[in-house]
C-alpha positions as CSV (number, residue, x, y, z in Angstrom):
1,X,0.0,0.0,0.0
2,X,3.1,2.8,0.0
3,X,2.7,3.3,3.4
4,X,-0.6,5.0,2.7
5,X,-2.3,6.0,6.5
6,X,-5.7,4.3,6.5
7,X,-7.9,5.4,9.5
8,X,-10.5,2.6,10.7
9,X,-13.2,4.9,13.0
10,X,-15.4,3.0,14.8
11,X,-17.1,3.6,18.5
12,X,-16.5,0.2,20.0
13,X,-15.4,-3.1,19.5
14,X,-15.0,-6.6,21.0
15,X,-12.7,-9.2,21.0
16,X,-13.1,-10.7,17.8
17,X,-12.1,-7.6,16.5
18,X,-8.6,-7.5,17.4
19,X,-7.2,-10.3,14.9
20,X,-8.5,-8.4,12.0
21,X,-7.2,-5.2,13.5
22,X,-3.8,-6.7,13.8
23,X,-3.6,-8.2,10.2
24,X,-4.8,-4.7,8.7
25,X,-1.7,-3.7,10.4
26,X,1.1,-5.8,9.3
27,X,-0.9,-5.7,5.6
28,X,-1.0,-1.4,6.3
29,X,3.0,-1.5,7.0
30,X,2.0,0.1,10.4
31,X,0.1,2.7,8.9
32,X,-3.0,1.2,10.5
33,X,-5.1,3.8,12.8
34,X,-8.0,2.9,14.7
35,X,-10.2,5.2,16.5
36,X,-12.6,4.1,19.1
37,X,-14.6,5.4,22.5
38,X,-12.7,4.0,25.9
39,X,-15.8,4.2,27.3
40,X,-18.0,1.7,25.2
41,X,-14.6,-0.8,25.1
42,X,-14.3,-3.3,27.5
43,X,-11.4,-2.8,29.4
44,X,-9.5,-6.2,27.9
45,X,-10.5,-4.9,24.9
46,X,-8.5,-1.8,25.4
47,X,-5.6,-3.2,26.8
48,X,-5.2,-5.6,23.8
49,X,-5.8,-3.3,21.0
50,X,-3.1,-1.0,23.0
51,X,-0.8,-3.8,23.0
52,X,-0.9,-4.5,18.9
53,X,-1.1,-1.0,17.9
54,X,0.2,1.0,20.1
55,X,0.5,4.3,19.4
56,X,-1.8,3.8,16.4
57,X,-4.3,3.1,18.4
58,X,-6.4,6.3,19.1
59,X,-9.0,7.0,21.6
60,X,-11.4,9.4,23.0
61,X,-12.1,9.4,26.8
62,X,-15.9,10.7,28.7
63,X,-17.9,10.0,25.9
64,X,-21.5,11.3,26.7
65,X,-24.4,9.7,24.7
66,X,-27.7,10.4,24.6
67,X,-30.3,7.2,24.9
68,X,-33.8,6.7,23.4
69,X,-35.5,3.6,24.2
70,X,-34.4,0.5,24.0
71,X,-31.7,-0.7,21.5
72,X,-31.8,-3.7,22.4
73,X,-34.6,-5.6,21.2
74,X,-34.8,-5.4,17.5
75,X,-33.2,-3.1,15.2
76,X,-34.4,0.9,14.9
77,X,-36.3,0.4,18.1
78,X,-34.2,3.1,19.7
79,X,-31.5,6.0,19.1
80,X,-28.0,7.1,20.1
81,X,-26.8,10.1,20.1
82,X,-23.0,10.5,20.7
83,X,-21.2,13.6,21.9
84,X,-17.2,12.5,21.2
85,X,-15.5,15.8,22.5
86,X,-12.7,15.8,20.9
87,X,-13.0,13.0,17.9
88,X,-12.8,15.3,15.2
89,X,-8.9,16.6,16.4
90,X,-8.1,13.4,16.7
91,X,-9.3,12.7,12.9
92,X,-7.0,15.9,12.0
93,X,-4.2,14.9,13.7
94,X,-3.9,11.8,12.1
95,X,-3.8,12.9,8.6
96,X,-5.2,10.1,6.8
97,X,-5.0,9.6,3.4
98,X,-8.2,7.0,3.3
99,X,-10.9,6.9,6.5
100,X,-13.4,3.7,7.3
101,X,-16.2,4.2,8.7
102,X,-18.2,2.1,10.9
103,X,-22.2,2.9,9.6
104,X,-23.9,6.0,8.6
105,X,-24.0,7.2,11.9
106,X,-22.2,7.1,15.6
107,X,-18.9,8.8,14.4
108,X,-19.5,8.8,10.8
109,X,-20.5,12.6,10.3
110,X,-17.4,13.5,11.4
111,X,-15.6,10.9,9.5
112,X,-17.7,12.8,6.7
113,X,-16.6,15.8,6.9
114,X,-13.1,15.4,7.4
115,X,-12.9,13.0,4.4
116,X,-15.0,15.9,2.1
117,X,-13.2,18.7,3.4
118,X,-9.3,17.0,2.6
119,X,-10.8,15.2,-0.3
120,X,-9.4,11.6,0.6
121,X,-11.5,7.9,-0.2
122,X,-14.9,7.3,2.4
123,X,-15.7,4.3,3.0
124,X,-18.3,2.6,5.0
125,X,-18.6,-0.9,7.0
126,X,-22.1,-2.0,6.8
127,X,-23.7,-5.1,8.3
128,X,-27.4,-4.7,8.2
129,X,-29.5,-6.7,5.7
130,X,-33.2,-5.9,4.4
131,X,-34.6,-7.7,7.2
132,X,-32.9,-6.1,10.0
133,X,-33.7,-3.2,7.9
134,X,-37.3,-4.3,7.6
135,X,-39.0,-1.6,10.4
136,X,-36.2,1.4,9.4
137,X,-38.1,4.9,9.6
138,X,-38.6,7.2,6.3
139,X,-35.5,9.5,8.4
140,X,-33.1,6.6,8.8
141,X,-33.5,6.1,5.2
142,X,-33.2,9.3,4.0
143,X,-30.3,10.2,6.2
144,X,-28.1,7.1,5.0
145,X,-29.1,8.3,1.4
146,X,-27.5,11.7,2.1
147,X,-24.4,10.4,3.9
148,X,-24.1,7.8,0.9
149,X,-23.8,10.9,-1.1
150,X,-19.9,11.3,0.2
151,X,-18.9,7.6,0.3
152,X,-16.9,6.2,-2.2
153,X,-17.8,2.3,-1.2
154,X,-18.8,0.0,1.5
155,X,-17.0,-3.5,3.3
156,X,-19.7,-5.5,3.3
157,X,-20.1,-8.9,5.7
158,X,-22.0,-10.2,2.9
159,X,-24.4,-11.2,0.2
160,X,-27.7,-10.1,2.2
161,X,-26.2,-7.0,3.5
162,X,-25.0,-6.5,-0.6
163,X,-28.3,-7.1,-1.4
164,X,-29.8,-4.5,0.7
165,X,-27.7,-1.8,-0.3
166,X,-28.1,-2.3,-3.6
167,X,-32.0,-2.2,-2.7
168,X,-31.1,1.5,-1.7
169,X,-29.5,2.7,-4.7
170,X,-25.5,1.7,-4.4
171,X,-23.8,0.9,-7.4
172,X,-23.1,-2.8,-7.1
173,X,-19.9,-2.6,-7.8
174,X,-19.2,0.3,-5.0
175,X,-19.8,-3.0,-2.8
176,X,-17.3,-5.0,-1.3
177,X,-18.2,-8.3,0.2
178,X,-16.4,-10.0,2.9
179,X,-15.3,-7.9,5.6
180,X,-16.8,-10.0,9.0
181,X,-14.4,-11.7,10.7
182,X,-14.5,-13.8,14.5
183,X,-11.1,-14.7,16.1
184,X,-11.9,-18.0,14.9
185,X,-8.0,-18.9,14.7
186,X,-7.9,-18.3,18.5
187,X,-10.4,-20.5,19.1
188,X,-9.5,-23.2,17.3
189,X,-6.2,-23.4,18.7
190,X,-7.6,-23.7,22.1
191,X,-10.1,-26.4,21.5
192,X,-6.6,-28.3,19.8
193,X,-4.9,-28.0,22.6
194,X,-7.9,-29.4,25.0
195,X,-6.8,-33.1,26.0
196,X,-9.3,-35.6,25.1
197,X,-9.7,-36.4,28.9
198,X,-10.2,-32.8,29.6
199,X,-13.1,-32.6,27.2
200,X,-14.9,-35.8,28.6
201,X,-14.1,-33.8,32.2
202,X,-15.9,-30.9,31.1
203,X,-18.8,-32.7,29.0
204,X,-19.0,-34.8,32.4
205,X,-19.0,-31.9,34.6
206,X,-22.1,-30.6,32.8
207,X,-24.0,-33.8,31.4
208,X,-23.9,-36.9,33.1
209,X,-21.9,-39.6,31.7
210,X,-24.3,-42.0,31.5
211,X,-26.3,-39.4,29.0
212,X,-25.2,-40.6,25.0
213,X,-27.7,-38.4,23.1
214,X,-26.5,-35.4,21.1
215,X,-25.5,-32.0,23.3
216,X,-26.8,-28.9,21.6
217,X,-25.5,-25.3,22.2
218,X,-26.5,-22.1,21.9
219,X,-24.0,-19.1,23.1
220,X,-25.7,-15.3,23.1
221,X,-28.0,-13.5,25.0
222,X,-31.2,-14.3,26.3
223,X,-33.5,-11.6,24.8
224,X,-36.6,-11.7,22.9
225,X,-35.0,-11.5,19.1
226,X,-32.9,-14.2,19.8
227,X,-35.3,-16.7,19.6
228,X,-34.4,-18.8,22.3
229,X,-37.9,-18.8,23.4
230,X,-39.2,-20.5,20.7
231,X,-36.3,-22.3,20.7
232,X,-37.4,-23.6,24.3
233,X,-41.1,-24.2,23.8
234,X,-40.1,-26.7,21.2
235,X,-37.3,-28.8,22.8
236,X,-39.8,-30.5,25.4
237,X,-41.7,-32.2,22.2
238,X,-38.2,-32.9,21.0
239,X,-37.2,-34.8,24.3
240,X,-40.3,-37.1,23.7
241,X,-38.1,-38.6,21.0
242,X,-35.1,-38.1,21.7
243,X,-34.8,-38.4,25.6
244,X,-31.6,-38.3,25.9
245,X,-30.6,-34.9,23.6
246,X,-29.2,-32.0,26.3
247,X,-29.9,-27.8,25.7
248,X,-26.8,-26.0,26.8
249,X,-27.5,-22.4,26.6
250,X,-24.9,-20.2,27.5
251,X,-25.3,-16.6,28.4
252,X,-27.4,-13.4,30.4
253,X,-30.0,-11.1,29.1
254,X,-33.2,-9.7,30.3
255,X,-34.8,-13.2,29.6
256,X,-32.9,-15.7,31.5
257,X,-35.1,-15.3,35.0
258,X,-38.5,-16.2,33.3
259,X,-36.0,-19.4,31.4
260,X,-34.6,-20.0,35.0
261,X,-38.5,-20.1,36.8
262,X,-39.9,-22.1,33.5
263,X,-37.1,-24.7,32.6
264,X,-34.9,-24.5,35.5
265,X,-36.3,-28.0,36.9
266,X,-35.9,-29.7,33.1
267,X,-32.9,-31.7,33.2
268,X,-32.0,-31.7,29.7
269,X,-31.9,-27.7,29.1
270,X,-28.3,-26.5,31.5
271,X,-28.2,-23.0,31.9
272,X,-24.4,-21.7,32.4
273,X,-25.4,-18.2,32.5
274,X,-22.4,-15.6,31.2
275,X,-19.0,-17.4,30.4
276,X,-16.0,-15.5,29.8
277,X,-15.0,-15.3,26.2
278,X,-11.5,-16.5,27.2
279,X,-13.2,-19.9,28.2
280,X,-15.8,-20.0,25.6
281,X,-14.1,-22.4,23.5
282,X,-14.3,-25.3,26.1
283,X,-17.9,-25.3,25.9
284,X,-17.9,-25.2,21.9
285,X,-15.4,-28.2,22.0
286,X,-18.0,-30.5,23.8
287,X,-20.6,-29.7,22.2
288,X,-22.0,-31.5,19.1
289,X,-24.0,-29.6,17.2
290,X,-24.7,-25.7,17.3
291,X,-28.0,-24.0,17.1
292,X,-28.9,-20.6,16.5
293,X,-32.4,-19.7,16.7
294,X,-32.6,-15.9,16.5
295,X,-35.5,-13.7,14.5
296,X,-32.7,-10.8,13.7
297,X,-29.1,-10.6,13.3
298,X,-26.8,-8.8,10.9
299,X,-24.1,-11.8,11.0
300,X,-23.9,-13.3,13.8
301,X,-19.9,-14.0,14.8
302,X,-20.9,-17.0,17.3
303,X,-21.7,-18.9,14.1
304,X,-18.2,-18.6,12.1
305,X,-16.6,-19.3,16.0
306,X,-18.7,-22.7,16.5
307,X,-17.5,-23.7,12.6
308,X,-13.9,-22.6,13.3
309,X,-14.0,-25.5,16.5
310,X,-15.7,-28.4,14.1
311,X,-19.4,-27.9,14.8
312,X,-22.0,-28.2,12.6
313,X,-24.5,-25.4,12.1
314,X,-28.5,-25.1,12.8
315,X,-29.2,-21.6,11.4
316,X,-32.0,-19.1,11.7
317,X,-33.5,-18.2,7.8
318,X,-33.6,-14.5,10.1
319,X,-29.7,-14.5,10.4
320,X,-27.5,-12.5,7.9
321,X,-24.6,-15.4,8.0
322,X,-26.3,-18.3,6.3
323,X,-25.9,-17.2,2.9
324,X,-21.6,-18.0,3.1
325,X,-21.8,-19.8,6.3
326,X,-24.4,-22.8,6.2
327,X,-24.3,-25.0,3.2
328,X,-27.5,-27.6,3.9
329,X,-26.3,-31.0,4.0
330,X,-22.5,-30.2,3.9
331,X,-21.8,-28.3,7.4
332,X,-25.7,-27.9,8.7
333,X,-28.8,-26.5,7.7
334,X,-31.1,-23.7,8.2
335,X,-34.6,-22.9,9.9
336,X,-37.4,-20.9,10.5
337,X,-37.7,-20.4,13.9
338,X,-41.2,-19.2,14.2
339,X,-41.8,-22.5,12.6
340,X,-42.6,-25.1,16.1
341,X,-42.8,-28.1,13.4
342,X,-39.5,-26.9,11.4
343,X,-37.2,-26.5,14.4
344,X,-38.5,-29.9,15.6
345,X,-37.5,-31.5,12.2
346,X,-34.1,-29.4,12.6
347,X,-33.4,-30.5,16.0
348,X,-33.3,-34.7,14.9
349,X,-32.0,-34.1,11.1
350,X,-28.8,-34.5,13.0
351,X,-29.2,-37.9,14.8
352,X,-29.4,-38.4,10.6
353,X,-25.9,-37.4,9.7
354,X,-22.3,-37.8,10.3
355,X,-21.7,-34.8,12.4
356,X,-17.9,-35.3,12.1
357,X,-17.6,-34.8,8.6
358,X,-20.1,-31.8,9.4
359,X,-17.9,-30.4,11.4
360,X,-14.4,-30.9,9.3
361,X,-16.8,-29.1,6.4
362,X,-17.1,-26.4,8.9
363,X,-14.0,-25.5,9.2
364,X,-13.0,-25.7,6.1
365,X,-16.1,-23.1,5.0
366,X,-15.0,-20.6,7.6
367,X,-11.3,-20.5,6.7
368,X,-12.3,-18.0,3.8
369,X,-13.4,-16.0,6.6
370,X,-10.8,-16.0,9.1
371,X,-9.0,-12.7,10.1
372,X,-6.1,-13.0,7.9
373,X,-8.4,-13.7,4.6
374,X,-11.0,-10.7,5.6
375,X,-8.3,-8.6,6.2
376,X,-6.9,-9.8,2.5
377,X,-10.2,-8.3,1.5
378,X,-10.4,-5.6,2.7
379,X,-7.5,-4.2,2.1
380,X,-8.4,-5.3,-1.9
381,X,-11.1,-2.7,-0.8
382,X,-8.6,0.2,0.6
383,X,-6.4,-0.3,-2.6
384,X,-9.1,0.2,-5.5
385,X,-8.5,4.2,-3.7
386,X,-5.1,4.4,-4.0
């Protein structure tokens, strides 16, 4: 890239993050500049991104936002307005030669302006698809259009999110596919490393060992558009087949008191409640099959993190991922939640198959979308500008 200064702005960020942020560096010749709010960043988060970049790594500090409703039930069911004192220096000071922008909004009007008023390449990271999309206000609408005015191109997670913008009057090939990443090599090196006695420990420690029917997991929060309630409602017909199937559902949310009071007593649902992501990858690896039953994600990253550790994949229809991700009869298959009769038929379609070859397909399907590859791509992105 001639040691061209490429400026990635974007509020907050997690974990999974971080790999992708370290291969844009090495593939940037440490002229990789990320921009973020301490306050939304977990504080591991900050610490790590610290670490790689170091003084590349920019931040702003006492970040006040302003909160309408709830954001987090479905999608444009509330708003956030930021106040980053200070973000727009910070943009100056860097000097970049091409700017990324994480969505229309947050701390994209300033990326806006700085990028129209130096005359250097826009360009936005967009996840949403035209269901997410599927309740967005007239304003919303009209307000992307306008910002869409000053951006050269978008880094796309994929083919639904492609789709939708092309629904809203970007040029196709302004579209650039393939910028969603987990930290899937992470994970997978963990669940190599596990000992096969320490994974029959841990199955053990949550299952009994006298239990031989498939263990199915979901990891994410326990709120109504993850679907786990429907999820739930079904598995007790499921158990009248298959008796000896176990529900591991890992994580917190808003949801999980009324699951706690409902199923608490049902020995084949296990609750784990929050889990550190640092030990995530022990549940994945005894696991069997993974399950995902939300009614709206983007693209979701728990998917390409269960394919990276061998699972195979139940997928929502309502979940931007299953386009690349879910290949029916290869790594898994996709569902329709809202559908009682099509989760049950989801649910024993995999005492039907060889779940190891499943899983080794899963693997091999995510490795195109591994940090190292996405950052391949999007840098293919960054140097159409140059």
């Amino acid at each position: 890239m001639n040691s061209k200064k490429v400026l990635w702005v974007n509020p907050s960020f997690l974990d999974y993050r971080i790999p992708l942020y370290a291969n844009l560096k090495d593939k940037c010749d440490d002229e990789f500049y990320l921009l973020y709010s301490k306050s939304r960043v977990p504080q591991r988060c900050h610490d790590k991104i610290i670490e790689i970049l170091k003084d590349k790594a920019l931040y702003i500090e006492n970040e006040k936002i302003l909160k309408f409703k709830s954001e987090y039930i479905y999608a444009n069911k509330g708003i956030r307005i930021p106040f980053p004192k200070g973000l727009y220096a910070k943009i100056k000071k860097t000097k970049p030669n091409l700017i990324i922008a994480e969505g229309f909004f947050q701390f994209t009007p300033w990326a806006v302006w700085y990028s129209f008023i130096h005359r250097i390449p826009l360009l936005i990271a967009y996840e949403r698809t035209a269901h997410t999309e599927r309740n967005c206000p007239l304003w919303r609408r009209l307000y992307r259009r306008f910002i869409g005015l000053f951006v050269d191109g978008y880094i796309v997670n994929g083919q639904l999110t492609k789709e939708y913008l092309v629904s809203q009057g970007v040029k196709p090939e302004n579209i650039f596919t393939g910028g969603m990443c987990a930290d899937s090599h992470g994970l997978a090196q963990k669940v190599k490393d596990m000992l096969p006695m320490e994974k029959v420990a841990m199955r053990e420690s949550i299952i009994s060992k006298e239990c031989h029917g498939l263990l199915y997991i979901f990891v994410g929060q326990m709120i109504p558009r993850k679907g786990v309630s429907q999820l739930l409602e079904a598995w007790n017909l499921h158990c009248e087949r298959y008796p000896e199937d176990r529900l591991l559902l890992v994580g917190n949310g808003v949801q999980l008191p009324e699951f706690l009071e409902k199923y608490g007593d049902n020995k084949t649902i296990i609750f784990t409640s929050n889990v550190d992501y640092s030990e995530i990858y022990k549940y994945y690896a005894i696991s069997d099959v993974f399950i995902i039953p939300t009614l709206e994600d983007n693209w979701s990253l728990v998917v390409p993190e269960a394919m990276a550790c061998g699972l195979p994949i139940a997928c929502s229809i309502y979940n931007g991922c299953y386009p690349e991700l879910v290949k029916k009869d290869e790594n898994g298959i996709t569902f329709d939640p809202l559908n009682r009769d099509n989760i049950l038929e989801t649910l024993a379609y995999f005492h039907t198959q060889d779940l190891q070859e499943m899983g080794k397909r899963s693997i091999e399907i995510e490795r195109e979308y591994n940090p190292e590859n996405t950052a391949e791509k999007i840098i293919s992105a960054v140097n159409r500008y140059f």
